[in-house]
C-alpha positions, 0 to 999 in steps of 0.5 A: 693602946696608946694616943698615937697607935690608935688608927684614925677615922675614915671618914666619906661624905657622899651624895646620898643615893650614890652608896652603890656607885663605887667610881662615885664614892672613890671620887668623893674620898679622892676630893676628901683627900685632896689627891689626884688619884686613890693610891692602893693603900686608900683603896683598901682603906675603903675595906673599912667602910663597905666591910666593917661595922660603920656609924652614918650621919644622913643630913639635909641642909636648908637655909632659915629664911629669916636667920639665913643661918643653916638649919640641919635634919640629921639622921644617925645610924650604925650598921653592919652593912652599909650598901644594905641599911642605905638601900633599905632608908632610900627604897623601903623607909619612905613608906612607913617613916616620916622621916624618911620620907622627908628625905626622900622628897628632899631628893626628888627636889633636889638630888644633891640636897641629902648627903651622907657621912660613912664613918669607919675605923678598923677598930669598929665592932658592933658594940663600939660602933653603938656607942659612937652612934649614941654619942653622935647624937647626943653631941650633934642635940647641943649643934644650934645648926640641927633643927631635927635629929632623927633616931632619939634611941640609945643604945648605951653599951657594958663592958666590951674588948675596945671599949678604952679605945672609945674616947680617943676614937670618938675625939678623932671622929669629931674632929675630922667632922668638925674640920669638913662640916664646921657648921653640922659638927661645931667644935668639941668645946662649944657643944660641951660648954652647951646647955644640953651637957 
């Protein structure tokens, strides 16, 4: 498939605990998009992201008191259900998982303080969705701005029927990352020419 065939990433940061609150999450595509409205074709382009296999970036934001420079705790995940999997960090994690509890304090400080990014392509299956989340986070290791990346775990995928889609779809991913969240998600280049690769 071509350059120009491939569909582009849909891409929602939203308040983190606001994952079943469907009037929030519309709203926050809507201020994405710049629109007034979502339009019926946006609306199904939200099919994508509650129905299809997605890649999620939960981050917290906090400011070095000595640098004043951002300092991210970032979680990266995939799922085939996104409502569920969000539940799940937000009710159960919490108790077992240091992480997550972190998170969770984080919001009962400040409920505007964890976000979360939902990635979705109509391209996605489970094994595509693997490989952007493995490559998430190893990009988001060489980020100066990340100071804790959860999930360490690889997940590294064979040969599968979208798999010469990937590097396209993975560039698209970053770049539209990289257009509403410079800091979190440094240009390409940078994390390429880091230390890390």
């Amino acid at each position: 498939m071509t350059k120009s065939a491939l569909p582009k990433p849909i891409i929602i940061d939203l308040p983190y605990q606001s994952i079943d609150d469907k009037a929030e999450i519309e709203k926050a595509f809507v201020e994405q998009l710049g629109y007034e409205t979502l339009s019926a074709v946006e609306r199904e382009t939200l099919h994508y992201i509650f129905d299809y296999p997605t890649v999620y970036v939960v981050h917290s934001k906090k400011r070095n008191q000595h640098t004043l420079r951002p300092e991210y705790t970032v979680y990266v995940g995939e799922t085939n259900n996104i409502r569920s999997r969000t539940m799940q960090h937000l009710r159960e994690d919490p108790k077992t998982r240091v992480d997550w509890k972190e998170f969770q304090e984080n919001l009962q400080s400040d409920a505007s303080s964890v976000w979360q990014y939902v990635i979705g392509n109509p391209h996605f299956n489970k094994s595509l969705t693997l490989d952007v989340e493995n490559r998430l986070m190893h990009y988001l290791l060489g980020s100066d701005a990340v100071k804790n990346l959860n999930n360490r775990r690889t997940n590294a995928q064979g040969d599968y029927y979208t798999q010469d889609e990937f590097n396209q779809i993975f560039s698209d991913i970053w770049m539209e990352l990289n257009r509403q969240d410079p800091e979190l998600f440094p240009a390409e280049e940078i994390i390429r020419d880091s230390a890390l690769f």
